[in-house]
TILUMRO-293121 format. One record per atom (N, C-alpha, C, O): residue number from 1; residue in three letters; atom name; x, y, z. Coordinates in pm, 1 decimal, padded with zeros to 6 digits. Example, Ala and Ser with C-alpha at 12.3 -4.5 7.8 and 13.67 -1.06 7.14 Angstrom:
resi:1 | resn:ala | name:N | x:01319.0 | y:-00569.0 | z:00780.0
resi:1 | resn:ala | name:CA | x:01230.0 | y:-00450.0 | z:00780.0
resi:1 | resn:ala | name:C | x:01320.0 | y:-00330.0 | z:00780.0
resi:1 | resn:ala | name:O | x:01423.6 | y:-00331.9 | z:00846.5
resi:2 | resn:ser | name:N | x:01285.0 | y:-00225.0 | z:00708.0
resi:2 | resn:ser | name:CA | x:01367.0 | y:-00106.0 | z:00714.0
resi:2 | resn:ser | name:C | x:01290.0 | y:00003.0 | z:00787.0
resi:2 | resn:ser | name:O | x:01340.9 | y:00113.8 | z:00803.9
This chain:
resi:1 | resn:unk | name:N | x:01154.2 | y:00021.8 | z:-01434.9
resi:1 | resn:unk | name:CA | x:01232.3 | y:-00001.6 | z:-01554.8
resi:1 | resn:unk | name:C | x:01370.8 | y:00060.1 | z:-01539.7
resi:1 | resn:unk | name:O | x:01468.3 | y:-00009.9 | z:-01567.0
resi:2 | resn:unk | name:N | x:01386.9 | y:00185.0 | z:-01498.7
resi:2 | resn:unk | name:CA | x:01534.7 | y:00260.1 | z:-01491.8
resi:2 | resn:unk | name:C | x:01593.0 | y:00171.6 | z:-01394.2
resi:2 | resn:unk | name:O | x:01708.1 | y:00135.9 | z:-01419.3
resi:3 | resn:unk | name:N | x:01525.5 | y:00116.4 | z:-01259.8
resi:3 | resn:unk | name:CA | x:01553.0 | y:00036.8 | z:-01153.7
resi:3 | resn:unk | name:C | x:01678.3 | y:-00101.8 | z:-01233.8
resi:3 | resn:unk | name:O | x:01782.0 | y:-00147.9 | z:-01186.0
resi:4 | resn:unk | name:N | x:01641.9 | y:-00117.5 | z:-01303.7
resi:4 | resn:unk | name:CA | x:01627.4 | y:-00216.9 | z:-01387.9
resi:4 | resn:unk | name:C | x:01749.9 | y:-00235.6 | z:-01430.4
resi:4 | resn:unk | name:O | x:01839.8 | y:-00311.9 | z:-01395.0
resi:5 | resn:unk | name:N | x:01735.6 | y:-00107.0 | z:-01560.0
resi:5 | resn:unk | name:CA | x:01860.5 | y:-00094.4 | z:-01626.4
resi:5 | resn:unk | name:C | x:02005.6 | y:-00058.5 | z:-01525.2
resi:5 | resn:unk | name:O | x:02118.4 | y:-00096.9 | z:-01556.2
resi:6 | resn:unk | name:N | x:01984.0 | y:-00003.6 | z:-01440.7
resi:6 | resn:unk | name:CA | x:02075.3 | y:00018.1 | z:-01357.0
resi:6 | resn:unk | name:C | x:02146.5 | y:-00080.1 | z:-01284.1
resi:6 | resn:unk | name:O | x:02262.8 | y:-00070.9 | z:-01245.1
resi:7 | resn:unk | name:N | x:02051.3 | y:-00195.6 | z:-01265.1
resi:7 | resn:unk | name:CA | x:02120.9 | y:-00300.6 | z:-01237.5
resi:7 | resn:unk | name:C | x:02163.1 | y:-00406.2 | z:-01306.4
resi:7 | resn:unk | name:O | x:02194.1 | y:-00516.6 | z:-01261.9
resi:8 | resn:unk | name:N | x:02163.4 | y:-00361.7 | z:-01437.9
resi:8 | resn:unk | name:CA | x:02194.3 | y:-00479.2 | z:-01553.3
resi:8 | resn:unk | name:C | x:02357.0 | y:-00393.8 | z:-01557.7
resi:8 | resn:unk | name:O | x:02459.7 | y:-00457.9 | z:-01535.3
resi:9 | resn:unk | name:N | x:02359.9 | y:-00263.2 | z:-01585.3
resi:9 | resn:unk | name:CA | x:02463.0 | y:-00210.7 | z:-01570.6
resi:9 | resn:unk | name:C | x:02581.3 | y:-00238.9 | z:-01468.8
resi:9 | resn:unk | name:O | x:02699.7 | y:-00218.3 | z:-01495.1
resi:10 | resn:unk | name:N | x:02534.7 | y:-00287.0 | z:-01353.5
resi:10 | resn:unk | name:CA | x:02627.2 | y:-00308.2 | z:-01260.9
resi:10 | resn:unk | name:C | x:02688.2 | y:-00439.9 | z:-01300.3
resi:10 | resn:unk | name:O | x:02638.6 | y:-00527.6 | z:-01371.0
resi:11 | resn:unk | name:N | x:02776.0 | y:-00437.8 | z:-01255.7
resi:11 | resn:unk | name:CA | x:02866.1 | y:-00634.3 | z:-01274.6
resi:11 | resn:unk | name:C | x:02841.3 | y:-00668.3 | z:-01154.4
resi:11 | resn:unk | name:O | x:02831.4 | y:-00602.9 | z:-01050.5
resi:12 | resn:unk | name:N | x:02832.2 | y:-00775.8 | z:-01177.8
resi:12 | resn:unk | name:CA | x:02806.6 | y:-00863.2 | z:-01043.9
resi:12 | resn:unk | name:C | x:02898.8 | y:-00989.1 | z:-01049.3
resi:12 | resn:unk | name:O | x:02868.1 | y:-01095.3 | z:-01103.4
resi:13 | resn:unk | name:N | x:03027.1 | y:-00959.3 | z:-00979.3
resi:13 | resn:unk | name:CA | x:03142.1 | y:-01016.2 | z:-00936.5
resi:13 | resn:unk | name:C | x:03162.0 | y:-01068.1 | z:-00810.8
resi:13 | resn:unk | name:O | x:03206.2 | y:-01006.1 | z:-00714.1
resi:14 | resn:unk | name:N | x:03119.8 | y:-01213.1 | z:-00815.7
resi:14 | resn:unk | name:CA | x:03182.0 | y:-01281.0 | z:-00671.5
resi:14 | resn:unk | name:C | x:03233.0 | y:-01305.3 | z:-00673.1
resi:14 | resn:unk | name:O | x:03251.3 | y:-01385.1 | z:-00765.0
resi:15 | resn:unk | name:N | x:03401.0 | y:-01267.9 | z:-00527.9
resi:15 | resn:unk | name:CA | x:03497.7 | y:-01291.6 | z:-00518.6
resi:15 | resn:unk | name:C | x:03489.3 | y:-01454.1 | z:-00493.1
resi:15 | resn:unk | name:O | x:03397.0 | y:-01503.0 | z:-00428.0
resi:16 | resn:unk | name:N | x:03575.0 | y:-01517.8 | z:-00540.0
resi:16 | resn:unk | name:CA | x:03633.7 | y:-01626.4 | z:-00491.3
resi:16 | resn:unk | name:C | x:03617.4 | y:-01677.5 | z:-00343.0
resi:16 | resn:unk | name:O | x:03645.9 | y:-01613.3 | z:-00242.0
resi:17 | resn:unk | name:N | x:03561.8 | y:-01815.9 | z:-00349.7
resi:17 | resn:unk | name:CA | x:03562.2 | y:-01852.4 | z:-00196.1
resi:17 | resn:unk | name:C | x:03649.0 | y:-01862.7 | z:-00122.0
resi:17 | resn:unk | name:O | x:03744.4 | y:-01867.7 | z:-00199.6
resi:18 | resn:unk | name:N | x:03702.2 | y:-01872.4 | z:00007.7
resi:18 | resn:unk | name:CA | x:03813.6 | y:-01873.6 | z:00091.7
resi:18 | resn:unk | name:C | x:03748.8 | y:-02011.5 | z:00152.2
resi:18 | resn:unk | name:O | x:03631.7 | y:-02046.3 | z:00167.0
resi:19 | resn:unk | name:N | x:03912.7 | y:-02095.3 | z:00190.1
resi:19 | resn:unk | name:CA | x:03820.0 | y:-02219.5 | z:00252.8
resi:19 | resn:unk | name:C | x:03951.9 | y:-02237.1 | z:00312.3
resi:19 | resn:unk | name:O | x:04047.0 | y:-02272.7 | z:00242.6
resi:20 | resn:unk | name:N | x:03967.4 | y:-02205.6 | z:00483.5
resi:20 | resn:unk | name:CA | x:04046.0 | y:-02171.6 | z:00565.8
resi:20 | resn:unk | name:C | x:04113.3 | y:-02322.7 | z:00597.3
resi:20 | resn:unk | name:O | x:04230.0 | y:-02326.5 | z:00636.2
resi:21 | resn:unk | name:N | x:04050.1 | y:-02425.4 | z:00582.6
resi:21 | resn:unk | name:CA | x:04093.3 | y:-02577.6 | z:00623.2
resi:21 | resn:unk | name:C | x:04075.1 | y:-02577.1 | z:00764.5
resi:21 | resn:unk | name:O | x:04122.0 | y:-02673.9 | z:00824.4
resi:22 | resn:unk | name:N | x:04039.1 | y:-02522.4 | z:00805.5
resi:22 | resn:unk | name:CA | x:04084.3 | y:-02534.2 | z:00994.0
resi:22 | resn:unk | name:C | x:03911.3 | y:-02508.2 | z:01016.7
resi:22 | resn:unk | name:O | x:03830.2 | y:-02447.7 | z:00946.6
resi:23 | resn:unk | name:N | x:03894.8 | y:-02588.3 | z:01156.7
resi:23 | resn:unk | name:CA | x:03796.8 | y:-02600.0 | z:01223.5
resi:23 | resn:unk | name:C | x:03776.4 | y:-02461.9 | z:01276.6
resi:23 | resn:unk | name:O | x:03868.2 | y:-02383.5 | z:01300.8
resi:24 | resn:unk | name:N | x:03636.3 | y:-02435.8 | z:01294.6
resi:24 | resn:unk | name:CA | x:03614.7 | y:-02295.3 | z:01400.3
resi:24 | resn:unk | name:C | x:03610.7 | y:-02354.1 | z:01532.2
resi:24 | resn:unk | name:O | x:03545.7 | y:-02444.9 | z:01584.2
resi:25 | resn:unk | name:N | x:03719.1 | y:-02257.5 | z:01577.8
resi:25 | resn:unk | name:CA | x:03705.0 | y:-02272.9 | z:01778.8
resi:25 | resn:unk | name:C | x:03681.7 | y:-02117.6 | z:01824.9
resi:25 | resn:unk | name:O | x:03766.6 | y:-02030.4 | z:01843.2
resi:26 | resn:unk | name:N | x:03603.0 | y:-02113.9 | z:01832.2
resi:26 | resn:unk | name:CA | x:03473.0 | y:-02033.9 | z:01869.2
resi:26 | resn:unk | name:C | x:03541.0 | y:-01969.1 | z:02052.4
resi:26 | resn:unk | name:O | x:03488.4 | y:-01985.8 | z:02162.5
resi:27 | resn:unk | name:N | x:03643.4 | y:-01912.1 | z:02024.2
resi:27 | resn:unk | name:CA | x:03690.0 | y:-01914.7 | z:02174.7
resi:27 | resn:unk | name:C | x:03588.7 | y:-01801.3 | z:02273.3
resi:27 | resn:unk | name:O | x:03560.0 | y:-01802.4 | z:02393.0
resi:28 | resn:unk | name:N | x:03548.9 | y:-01697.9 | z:02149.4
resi:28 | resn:unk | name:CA | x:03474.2 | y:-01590.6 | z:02230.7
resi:28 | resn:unk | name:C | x:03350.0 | y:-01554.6 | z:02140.9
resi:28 | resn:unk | name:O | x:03296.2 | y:-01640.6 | z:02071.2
resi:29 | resn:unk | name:N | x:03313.6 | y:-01445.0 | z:02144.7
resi:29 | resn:unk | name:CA | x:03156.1 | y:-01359.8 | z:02057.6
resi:29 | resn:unk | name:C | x:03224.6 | y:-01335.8 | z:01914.4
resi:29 | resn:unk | name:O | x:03180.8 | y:-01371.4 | z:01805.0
resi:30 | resn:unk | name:N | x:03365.4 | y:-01253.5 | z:01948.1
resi:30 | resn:unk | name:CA | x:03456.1 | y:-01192.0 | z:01839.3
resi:30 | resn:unk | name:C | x:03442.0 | y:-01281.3 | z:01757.8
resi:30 | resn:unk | name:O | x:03372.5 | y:-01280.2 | z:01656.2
resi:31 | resn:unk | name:N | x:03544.7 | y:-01409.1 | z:01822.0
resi:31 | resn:unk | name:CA | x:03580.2 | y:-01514.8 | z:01622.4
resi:31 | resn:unk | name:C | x:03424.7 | y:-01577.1 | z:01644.1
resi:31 | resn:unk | name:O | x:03405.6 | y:-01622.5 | z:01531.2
resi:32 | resn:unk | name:N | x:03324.1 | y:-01601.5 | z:01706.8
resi:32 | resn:unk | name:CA | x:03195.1 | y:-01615.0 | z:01674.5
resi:32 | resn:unk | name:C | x:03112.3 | y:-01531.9 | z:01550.6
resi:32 | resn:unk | name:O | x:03043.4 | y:-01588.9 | z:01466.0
resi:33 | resn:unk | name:N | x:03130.8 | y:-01407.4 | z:01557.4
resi:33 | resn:unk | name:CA | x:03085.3 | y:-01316.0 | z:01505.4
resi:33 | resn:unk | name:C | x:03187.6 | y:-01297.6 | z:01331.6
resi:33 | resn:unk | name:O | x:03151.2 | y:-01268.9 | z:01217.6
resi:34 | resn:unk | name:N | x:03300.5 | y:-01326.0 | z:01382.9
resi:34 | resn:unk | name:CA | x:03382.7 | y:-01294.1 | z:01233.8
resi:34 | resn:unk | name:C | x:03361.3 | y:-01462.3 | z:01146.4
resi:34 | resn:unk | name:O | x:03379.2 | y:-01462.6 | z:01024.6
resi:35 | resn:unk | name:N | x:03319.8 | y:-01610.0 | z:01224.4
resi:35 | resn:unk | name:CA | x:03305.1 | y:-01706.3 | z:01158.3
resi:35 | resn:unk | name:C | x:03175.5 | y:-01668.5 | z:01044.8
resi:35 | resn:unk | name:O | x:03172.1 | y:-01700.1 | z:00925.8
resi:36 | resn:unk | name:N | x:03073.7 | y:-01591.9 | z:01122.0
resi:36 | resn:unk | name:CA | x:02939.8 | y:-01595.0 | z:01039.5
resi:36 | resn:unk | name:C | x:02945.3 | y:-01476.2 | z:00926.2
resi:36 | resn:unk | name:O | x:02869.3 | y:-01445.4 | z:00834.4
resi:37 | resn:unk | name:N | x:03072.7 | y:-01422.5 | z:00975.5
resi:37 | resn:unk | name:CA | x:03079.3 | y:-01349.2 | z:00843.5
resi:37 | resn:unk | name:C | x:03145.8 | y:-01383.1 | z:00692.4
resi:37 | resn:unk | name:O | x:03118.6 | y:-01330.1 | z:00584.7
resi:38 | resn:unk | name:N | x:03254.2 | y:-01502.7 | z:00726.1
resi:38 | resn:unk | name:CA | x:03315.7 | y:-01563.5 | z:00631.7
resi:38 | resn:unk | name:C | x:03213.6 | y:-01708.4 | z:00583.6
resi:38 | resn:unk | name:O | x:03256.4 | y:-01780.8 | z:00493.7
resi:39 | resn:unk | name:N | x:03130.7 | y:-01728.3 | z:00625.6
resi:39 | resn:unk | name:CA | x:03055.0 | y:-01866.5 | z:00610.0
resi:39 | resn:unk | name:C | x:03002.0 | y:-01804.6 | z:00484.4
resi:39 | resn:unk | name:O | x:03020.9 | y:-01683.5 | z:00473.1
resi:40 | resn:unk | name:N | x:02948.6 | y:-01857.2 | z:00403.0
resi:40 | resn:unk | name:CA | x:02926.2 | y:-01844.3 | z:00263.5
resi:40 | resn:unk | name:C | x:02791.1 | y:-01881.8 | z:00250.4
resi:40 | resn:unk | name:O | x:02743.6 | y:-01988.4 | z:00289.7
resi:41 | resn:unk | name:N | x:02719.1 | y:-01772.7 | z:00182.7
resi:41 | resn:unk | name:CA | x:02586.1 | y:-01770.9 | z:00176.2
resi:41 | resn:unk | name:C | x:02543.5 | y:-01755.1 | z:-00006.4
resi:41 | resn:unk | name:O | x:02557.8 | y:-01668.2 | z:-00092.4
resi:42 | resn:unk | name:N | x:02498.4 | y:-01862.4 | z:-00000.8
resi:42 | resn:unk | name:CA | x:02431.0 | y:-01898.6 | z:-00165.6
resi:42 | resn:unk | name:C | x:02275.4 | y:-01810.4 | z:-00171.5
resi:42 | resn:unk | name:O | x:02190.4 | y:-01794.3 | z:-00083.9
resi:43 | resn:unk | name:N | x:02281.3 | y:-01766.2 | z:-00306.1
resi:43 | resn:unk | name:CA | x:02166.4 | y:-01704.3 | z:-00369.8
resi:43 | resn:unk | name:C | x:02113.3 | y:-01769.9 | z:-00505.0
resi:43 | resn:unk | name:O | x:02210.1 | y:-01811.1 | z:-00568.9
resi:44 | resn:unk | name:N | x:02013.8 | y:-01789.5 | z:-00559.0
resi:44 | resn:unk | name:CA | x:01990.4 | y:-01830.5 | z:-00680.6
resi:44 | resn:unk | name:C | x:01885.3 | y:-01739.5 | z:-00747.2
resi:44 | resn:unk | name:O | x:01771.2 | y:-01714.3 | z:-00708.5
resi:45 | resn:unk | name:N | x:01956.0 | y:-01693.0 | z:-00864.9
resi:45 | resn:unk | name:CA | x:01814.4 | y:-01587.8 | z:-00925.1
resi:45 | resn:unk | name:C | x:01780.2 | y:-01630.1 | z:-01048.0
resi:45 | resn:unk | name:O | x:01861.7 | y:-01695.9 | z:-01112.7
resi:46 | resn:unk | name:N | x:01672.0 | y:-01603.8 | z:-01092.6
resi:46 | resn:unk | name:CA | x:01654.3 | y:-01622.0 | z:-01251.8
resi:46 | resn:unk | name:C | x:01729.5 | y:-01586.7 | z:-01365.2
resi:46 | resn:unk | name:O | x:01772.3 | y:-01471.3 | z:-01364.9
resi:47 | resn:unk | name:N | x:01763.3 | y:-01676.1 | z:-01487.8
resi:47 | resn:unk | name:CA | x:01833.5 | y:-01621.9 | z:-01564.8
resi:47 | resn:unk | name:C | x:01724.4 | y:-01534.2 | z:-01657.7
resi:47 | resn:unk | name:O | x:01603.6 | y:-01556.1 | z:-01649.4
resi:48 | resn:unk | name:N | x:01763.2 | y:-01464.3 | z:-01719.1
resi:48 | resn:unk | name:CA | x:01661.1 | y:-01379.4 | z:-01793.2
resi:48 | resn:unk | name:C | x:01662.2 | y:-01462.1 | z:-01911.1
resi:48 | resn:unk | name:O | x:01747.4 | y:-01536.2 | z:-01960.4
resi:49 | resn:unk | name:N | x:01534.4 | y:-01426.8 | z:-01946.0
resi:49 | resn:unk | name:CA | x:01507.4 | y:-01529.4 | z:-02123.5
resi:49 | resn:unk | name:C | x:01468.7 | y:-01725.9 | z:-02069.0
resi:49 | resn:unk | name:O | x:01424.6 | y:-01822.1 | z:-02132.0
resi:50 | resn:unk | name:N | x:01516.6 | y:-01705.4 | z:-01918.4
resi:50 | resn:unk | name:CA | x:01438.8 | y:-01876.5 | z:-01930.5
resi:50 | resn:unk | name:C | x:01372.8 | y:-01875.6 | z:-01809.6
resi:50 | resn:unk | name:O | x:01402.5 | y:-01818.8 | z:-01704.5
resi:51 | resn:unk | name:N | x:01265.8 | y:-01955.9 | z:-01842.2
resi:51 | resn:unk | name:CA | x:01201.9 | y:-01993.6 | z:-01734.9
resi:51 | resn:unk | name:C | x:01236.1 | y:-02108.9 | z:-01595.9
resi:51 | resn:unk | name:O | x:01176.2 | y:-02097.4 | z:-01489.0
resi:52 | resn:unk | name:N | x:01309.2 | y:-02184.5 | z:-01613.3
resi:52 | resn:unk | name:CA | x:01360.6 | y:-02297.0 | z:-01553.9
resi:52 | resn:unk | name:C | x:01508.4 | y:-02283.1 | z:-01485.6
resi:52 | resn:unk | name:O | x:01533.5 | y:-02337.9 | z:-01378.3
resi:53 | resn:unk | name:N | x:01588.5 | y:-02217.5 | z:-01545.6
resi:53 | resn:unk | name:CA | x:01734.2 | y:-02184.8 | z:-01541.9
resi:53 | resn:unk | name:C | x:01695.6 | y:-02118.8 | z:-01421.9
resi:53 | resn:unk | name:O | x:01585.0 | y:-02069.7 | z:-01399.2
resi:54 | resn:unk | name:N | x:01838.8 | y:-02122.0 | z:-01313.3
resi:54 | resn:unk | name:CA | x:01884.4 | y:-02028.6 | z:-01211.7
resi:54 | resn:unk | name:C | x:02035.5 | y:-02037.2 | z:-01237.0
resi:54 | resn:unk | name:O | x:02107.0 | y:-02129.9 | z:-01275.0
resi:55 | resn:unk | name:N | x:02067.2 | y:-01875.1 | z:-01194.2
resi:55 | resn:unk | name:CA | x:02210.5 | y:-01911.2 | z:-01146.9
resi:55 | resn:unk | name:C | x:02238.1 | y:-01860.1 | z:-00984.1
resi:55 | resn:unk | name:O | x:02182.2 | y:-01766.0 | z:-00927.8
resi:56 | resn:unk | name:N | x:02334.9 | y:-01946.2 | z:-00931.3
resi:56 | resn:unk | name:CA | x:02372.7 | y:-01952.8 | z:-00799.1
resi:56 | resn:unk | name:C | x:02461.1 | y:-01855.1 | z:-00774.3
resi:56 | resn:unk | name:O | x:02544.0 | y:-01832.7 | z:-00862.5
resi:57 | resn:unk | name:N | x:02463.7 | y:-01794.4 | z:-00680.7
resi:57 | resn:unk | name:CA | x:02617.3 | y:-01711.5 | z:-00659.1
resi:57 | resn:unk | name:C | x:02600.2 | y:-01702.6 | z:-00539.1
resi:57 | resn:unk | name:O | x:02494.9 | y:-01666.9 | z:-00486.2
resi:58 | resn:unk | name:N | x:02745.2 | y:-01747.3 | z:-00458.3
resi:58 | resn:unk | name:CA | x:02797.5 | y:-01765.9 | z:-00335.4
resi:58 | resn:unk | name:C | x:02890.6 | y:-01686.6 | z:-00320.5
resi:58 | resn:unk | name:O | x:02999.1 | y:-01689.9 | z:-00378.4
resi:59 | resn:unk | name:N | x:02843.0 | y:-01587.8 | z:-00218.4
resi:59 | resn:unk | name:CA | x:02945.7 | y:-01521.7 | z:-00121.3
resi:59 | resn:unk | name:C | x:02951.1 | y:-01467.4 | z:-00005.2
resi:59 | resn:unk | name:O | x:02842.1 | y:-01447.1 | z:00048.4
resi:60 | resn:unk | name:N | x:03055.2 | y:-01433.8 | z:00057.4
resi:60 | resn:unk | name:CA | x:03010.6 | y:-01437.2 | z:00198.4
resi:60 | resn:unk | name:C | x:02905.5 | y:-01293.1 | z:00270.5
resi:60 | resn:unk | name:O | x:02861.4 | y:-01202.3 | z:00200.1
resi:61 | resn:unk | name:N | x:02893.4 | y:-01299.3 | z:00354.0
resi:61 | resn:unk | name:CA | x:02799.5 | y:-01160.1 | z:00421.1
resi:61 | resn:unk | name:C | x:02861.5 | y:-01048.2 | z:00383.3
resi:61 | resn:unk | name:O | x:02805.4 | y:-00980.6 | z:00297.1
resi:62 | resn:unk | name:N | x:02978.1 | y:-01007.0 | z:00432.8
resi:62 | resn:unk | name:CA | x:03026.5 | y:-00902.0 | z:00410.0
resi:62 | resn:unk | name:C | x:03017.8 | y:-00858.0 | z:00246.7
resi:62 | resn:unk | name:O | x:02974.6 | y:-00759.4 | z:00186.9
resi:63 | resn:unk | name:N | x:03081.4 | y:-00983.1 | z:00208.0
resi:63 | resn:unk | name:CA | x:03044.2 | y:-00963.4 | z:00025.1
resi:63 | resn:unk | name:C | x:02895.2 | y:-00953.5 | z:-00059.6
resi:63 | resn:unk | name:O | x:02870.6 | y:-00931.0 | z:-00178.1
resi:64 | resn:unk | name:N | x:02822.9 | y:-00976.5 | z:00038.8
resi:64 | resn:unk | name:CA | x:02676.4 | y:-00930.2 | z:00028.2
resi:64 | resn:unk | name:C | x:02656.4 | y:-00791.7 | z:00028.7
resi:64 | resn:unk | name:O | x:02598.2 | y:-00727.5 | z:-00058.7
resi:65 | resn:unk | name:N | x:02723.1 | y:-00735.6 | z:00162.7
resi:65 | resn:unk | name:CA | x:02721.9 | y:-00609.9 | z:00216.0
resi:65 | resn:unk | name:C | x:02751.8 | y:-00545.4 | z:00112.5
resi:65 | resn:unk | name:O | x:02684.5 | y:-00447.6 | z:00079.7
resi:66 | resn:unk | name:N | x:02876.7 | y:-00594.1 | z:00028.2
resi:66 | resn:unk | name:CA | x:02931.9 | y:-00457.0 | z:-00015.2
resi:66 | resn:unk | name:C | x:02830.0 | y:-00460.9 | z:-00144.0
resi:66 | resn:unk | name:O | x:02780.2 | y:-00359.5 | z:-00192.8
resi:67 | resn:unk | name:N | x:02812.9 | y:-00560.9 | z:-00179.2
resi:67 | resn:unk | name:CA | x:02687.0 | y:-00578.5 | z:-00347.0
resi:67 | resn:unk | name:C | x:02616.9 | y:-00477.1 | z:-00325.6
resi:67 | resn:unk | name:O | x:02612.2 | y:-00378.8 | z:-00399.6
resi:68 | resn:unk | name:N | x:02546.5 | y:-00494.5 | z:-00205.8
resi:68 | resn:unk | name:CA | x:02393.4 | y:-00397.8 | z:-00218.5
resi:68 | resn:unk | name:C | x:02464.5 | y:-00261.8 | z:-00206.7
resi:68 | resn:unk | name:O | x:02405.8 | y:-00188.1 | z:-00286.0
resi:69 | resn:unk | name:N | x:02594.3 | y:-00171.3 | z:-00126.2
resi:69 | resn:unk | name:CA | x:02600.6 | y:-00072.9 | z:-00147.2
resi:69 | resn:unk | name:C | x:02679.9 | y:-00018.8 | z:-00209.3
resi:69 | resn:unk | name:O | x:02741.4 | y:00083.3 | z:-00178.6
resi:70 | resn:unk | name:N | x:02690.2 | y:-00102.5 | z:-00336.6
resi:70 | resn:unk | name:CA | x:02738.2 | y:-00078.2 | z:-00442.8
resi:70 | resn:unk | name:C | x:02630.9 | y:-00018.0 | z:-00540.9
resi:70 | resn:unk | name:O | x:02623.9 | y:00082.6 | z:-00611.5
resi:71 | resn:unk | name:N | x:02556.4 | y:-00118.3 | z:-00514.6
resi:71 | resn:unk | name:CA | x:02386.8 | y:-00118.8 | z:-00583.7
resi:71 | resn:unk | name:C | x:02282.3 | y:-00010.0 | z:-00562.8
resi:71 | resn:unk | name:O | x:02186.6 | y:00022.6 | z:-00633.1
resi:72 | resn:unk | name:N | x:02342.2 | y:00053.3 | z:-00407.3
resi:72 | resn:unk | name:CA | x:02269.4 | y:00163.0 | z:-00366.5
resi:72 | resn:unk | name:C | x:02344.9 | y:00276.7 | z:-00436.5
resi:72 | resn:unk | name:O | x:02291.0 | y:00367.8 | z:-00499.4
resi:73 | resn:unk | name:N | x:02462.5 | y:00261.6 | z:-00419.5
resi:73 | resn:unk | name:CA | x:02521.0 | y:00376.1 | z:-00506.9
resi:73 | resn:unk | name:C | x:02547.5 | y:00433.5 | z:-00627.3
resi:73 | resn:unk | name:O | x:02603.2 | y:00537.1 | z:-00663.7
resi:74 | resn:unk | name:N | x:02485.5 | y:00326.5 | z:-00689.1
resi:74 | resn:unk | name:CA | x:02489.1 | y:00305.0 | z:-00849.8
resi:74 | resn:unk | name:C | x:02360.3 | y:00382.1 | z:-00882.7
resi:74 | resn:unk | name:O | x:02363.2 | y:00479.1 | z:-00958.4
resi:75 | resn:unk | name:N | x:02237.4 | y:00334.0 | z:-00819.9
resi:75 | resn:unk | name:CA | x:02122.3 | y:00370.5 | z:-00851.5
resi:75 | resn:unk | name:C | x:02110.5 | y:00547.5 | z:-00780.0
resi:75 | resn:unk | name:O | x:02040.4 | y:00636.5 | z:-00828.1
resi:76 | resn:unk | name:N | x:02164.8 | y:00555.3 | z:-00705.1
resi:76 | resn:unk | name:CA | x:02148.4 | y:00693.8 | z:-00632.3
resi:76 | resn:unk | name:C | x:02239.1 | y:00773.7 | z:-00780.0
resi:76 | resn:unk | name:O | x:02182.3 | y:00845.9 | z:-00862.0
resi:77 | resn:unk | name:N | x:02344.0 | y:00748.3 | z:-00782.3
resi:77 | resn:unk | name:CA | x:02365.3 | y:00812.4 | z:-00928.8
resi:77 | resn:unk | name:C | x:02315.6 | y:00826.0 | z:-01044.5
resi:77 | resn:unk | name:O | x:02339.6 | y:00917.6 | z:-01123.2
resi:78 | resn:unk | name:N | x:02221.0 | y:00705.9 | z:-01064.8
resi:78 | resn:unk | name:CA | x:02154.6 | y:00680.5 | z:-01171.2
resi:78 | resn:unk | name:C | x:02018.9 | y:00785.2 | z:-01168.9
resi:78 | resn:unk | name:O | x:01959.0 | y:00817.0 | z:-01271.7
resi:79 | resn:unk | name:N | x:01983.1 | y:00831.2 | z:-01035.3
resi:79 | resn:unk | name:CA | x:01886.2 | y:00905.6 | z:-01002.7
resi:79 | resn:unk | name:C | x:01906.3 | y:01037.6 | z:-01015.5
resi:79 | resn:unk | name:O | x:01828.5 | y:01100.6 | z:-01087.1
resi:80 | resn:unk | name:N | x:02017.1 | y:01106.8 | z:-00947.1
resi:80 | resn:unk | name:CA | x:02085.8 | y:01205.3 | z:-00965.5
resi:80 | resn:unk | name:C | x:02102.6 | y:01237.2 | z:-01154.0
resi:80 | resn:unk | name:O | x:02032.1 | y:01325.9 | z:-01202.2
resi:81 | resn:unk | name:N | x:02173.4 | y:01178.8 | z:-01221.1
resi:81 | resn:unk | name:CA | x:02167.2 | y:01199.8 | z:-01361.0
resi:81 | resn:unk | name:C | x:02047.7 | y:01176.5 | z:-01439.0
resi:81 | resn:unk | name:O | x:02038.1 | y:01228.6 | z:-01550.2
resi:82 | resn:unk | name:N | x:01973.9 | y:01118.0 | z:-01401.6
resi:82 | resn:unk | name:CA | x:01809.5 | y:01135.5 | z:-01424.7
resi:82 | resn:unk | name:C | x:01715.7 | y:01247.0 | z:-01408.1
resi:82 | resn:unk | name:O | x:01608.2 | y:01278.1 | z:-01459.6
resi:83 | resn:unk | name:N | x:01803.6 | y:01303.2 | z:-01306.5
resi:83 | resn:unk | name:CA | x:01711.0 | y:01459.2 | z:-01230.1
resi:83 | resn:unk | name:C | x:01609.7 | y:01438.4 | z:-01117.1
resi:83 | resn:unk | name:O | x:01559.5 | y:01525.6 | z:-01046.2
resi:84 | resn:unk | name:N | x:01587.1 | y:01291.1 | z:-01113.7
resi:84 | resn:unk | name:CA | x:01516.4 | y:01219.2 | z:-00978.4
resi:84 | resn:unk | name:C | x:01598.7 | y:01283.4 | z:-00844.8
resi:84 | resn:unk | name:O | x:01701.9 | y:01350.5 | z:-00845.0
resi:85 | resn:unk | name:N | x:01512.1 | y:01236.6 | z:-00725.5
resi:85 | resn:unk | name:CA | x:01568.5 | y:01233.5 | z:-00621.5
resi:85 | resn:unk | name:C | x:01544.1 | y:01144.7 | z:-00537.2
resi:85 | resn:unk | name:O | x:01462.0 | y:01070.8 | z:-00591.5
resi:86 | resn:unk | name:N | x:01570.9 | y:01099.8 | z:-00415.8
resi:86 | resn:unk | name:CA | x:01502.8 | y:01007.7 | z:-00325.5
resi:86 | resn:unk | name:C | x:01503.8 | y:01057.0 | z:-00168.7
resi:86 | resn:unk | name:O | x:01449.7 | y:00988.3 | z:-00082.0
């Protein structure tokens, strides 16, 4: 439940997509590795209160990355001011 509230508390803001117009040319591992980080990865979760409803939110990996340790850091505070620990 605190799990919970802590994450209703957080905003959950996806930046805006980037859409470069240009083909990937994949010359090495590097822009290999930085394409799969800008490629855009969709999620769909339940809306609360309906059963049928989802909402989608697209963003890229890195913008994944930073969600969850945002999410980790939110709740580690949330624990800390609780008197919890982990």
């Amino acid at each position: 439940m605190a799990m919970m509230l802590a994450l209703a508390g957080m905003p959950l803001s996806p930046a805006p997509a980037k859409d470069s117009g240009k083909a990937a040319a994949a010359d090495g591992k590097g822009e290999a590795r930085k394409d799969t980080k800008d490629k855009l990865i969709c999620r769909s979760e339940p809306v609360t209160g309906s059963r049928t409803q989802v909402k989608r939110t697209c963003m890229t990996q890195a913008q994944w990355d930073d969600l969850a340790e945002r999410t980790r850091n939110g709740l580690r505070q949330f624990d800390q001011q609780s008197g919890k620990s982990s």
